[in-house]
N, C-alpha and C positions, 0 to 999 in steps of 0.2 A: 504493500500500500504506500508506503512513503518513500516509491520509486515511483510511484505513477505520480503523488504528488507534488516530485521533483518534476515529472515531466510538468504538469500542471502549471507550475510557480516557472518555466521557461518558456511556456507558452504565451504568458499573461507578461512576463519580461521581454520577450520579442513583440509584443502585439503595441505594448507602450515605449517600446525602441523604435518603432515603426512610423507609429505616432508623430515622434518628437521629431525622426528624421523628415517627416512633410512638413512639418511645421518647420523646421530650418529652411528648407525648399522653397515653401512658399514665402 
């Protein structure tokens, strides 16, 4: 379970890296 959660907490890390990287963009 607290390997899926790790996937989890890097999926939500990526989604908010993602994020920020269009907001530098724009």
């Amino acid at each position: 379970r607290a390997y899926l959660q790790g996937l989890q907490l890097s999926a939500e890390d990526q989604k908010s890296l993602s994020e920020k990287k269009k907001k530098k963009e724009e």
